[in-house]
N, C-alpha and C positions, 0 to 999 in steps of 0.2 A: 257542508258535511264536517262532522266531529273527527278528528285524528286523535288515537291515543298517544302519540308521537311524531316529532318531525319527523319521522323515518317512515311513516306509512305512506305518504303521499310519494317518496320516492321509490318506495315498493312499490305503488301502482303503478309509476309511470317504468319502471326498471321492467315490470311486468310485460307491459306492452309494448316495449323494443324486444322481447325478447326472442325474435325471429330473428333480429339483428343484429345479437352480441357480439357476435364474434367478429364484427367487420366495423363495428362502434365504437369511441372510447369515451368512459365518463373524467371529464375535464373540470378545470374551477374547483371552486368550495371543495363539493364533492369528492371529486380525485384527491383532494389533502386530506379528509375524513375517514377515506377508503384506506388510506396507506396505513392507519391504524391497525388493520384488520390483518397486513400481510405481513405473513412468515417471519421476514426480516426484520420486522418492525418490535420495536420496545415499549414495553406501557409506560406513562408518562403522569405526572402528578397532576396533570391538568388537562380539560377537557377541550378540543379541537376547535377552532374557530366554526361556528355556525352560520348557513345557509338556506335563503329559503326559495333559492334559483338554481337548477341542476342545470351542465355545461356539456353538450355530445356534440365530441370531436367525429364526422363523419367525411374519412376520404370520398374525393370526388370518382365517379366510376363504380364506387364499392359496395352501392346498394342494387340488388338484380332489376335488370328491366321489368315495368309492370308490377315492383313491388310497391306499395302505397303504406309508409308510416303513418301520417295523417290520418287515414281510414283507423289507425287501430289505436291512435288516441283519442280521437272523436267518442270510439265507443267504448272506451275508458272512462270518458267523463272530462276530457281535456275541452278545453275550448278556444279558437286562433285567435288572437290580438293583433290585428296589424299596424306597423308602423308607418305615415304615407312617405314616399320622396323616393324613394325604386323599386322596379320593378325585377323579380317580382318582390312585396314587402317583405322588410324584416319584422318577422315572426315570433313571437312568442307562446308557447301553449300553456295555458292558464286552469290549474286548479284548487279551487276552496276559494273561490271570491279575491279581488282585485287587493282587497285591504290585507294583507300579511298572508296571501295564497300560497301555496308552491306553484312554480311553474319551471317552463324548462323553455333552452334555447338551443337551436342548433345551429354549429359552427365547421368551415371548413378552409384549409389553404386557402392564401393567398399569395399568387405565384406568379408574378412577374410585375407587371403594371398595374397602377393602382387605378387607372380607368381604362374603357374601353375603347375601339378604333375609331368609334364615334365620339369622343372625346366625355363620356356619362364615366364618374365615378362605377368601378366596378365592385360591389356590397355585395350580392346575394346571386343564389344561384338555388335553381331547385333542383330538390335531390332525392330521389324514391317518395314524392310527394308531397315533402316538405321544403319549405323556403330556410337554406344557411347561407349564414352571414359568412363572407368570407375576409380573414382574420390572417393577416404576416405572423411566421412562425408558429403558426397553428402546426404546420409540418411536422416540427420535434417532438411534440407531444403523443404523434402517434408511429415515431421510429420506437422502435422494440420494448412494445408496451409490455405491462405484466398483467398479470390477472391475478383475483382476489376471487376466495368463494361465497358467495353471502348466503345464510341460512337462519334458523331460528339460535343457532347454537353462538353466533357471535352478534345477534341483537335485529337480525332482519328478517321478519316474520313473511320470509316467501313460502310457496307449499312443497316446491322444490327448489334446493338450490339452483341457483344462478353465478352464473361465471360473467364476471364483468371486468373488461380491461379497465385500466388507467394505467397515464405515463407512468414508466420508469422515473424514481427520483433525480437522475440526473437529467433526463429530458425535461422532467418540472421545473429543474432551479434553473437551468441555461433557458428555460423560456422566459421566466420574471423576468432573469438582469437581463436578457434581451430587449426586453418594451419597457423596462424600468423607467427609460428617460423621458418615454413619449404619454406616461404615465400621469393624474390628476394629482395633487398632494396626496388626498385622502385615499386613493388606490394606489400608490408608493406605499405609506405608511402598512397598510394592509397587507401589500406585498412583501413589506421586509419581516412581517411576523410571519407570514406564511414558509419563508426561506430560512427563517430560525428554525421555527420550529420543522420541519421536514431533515433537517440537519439533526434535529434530537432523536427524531423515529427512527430515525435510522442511523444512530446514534453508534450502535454495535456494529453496526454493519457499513462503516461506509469506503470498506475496502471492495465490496460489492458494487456499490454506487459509481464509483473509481472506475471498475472494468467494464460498467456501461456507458461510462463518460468517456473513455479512448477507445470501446472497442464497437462502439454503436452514434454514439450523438455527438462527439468529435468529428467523424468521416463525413456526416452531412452539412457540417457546417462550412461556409468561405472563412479564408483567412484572418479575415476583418473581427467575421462575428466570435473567432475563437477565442482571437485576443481581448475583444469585450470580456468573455467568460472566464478567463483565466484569468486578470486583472482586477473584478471585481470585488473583491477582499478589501481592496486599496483603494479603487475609484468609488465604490460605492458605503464602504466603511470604515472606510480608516481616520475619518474627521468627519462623527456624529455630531450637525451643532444642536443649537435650542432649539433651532426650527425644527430638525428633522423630528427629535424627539417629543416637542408639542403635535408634532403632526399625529404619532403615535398617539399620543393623549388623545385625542381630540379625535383619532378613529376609536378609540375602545368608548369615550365618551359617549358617542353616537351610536353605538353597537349593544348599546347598554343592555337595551330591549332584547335582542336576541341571545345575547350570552347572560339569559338568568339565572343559569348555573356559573357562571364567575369564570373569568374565561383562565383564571387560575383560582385550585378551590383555596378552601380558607385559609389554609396555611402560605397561600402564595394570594393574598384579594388584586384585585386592580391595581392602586397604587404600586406594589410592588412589579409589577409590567412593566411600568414604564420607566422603570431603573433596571430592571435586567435586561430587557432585549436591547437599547440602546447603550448602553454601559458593557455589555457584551461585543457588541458591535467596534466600542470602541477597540475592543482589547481581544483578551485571549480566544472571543469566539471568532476570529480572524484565523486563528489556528484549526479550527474542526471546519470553517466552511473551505479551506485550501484543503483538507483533508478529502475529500471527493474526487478532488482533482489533482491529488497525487502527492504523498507528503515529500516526493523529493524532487518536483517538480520544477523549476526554477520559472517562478509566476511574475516576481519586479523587476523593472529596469534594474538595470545593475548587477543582476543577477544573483539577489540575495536568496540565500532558501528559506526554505518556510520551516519553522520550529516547530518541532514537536509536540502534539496536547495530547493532554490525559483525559478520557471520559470516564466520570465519576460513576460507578457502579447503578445508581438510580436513573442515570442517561441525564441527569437535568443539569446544568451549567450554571454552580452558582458562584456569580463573582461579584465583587464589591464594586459598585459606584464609583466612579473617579469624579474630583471636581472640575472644575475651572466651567393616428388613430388605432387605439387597440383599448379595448376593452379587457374587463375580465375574463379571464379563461383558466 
């Protein structure tokens, strides 16, 4: 089947949860896509990292007995892929053909042990029908999610709007650097662009992000994982080398195909990517990602504070080059 855009395949499948919005959240790709769309959010000179796999975060318990998803993808047009090695499989539902389809997956906590009493890794559970995979720190992403309205008027040709959660920004970024480490190169590297930029969207607003980060997604965290999140500035950017930054290269290289619109337009092409987001990283954008998490926060050993950054009026961060198991979600 022909799509007149990537977006119609997710209108249909958005379609056909739509008995279950309100108890669903779209996660991944997607959910960084969506945060475009909400209130809070800044237009940006460049167009969002592209997807052709939708991510629904569903709490366990929260779909009604006797409800059947499955059934109202099937008659969508979706079709189940299974994967063999548990029961029951991990599931993918598949549409537009195997070769560059959309398809979707569905995901849910993973809460306590990672295998069963019978000593069987613990992956999947079914859920209103469906087989989710179940995913560590899936949890954050649906503590006090927001919703977005999707219509013909911001680019999603539904017949009527649709209300679709996704995490809050602060439950998105404390989820990356949370599996950041347990992470492949090439989905770090992915990750870190996806954590810049959500930093930009909300670029005006991340004294917002702030009161969702101590007043909602700080409270469900253990001590351990706080300090992860708070520290991250430093552990995880404050000494970008070659590697990390070829990693970065080497994801937008491979991604080519999907961001044919230029995952910065012309005035920012490829090459220049991969000098700001790292070169950013190294430096002042240390300042706007402690910005979230409180500008007077006291995040280093030592107890330094965190300096103060200015957000350029266009939200975009341009600074000069300096020399010298979890899946996506």
């Amino acid at each position: 089947m022909a799509y007149v855009s990537d977006v119609d395949p997710f209108v249909r499948f958005v379609e056909a949860l739509r008995p279950w919005l309100s108890h669903v959240a779209v996660v991944g790709g997607w959910a960084h896509r969506l945060h475009r769309v909400h209130p809070l959010a800044q237009p940006l000179e460049y167009p969002p990292l592209m997807t052709r796999d939708a991510d629904i975060a569903v709490p366990v318990g929260a779909i009604p007995s006797g409800d059947d998803i499955c059934e109202r993808l099937l008659e969508a047009g979706f079709e189940e892929e299974f994967s063999r090695g548990h029961r029951p499989p991990v599931t993918r539902y598949q549409l537009g053909g195997e070769t560059g389809g959309f398809y979707a997956e569905f995901l849910t906590p993973l809460v306590g042990s990672d295998h069963k009493r019978d000593g069987s890794p613990d992956v999947t559970i079914r859920i209103g029908g469906i087989s989710a995979q179940k995913l560590r720190h899936l949890d954050l992403l649906l503590t006090a999610p927001w919703s977005v309205s999707l219509g013909p008027s911001n680019g999603f040709p539904f017949s009527s709007a649709a209300d679709v959660r996704i995490p809050n920004p602060a439950s998105y970024l404390a989820q990356k650097i949370l599996i950041h480490s347990k992470r492949k190169p090439d989905e770090r590297a992915k990750d870190v662009l996806y954590i810049h930029d959500t930093i930009e969207t909300f670029g005006r607003s991340l004294s917002e992000v702030h009161r969702e980060w101590t007043g909602n997604v700080k409270r469900v965290l253990n001590k351990k994982a706080t300090r992860v999140v708070e520290r991250a500035a430093e552990a995880m950017f404050a000494e970008v080398t070659d590697k990390h930054v070829e990693s970065v290269r080497g994801y937008l290289r491979g991604r080519k195909g999907a961001l044919s619109a230029g995952f910065r337009r012309a005035t920012h092409p490829a090459t220049h990517v991969t000098i700001v987001c790292p070169a950013s990283l190294r430096g002042g954008w240390q300042d706007e990602f402690r910005k979230w998490l409180g500008e007077d926060a006291t995040l280093l050993e030592g107890g330094s504070p965190t300096r103060a950054a200015t957000i350029p009026s266009t939200g975009a961060m341009t600074m000069k080059p300096r020399t010298g198991r979890t899946r996506a979600s």
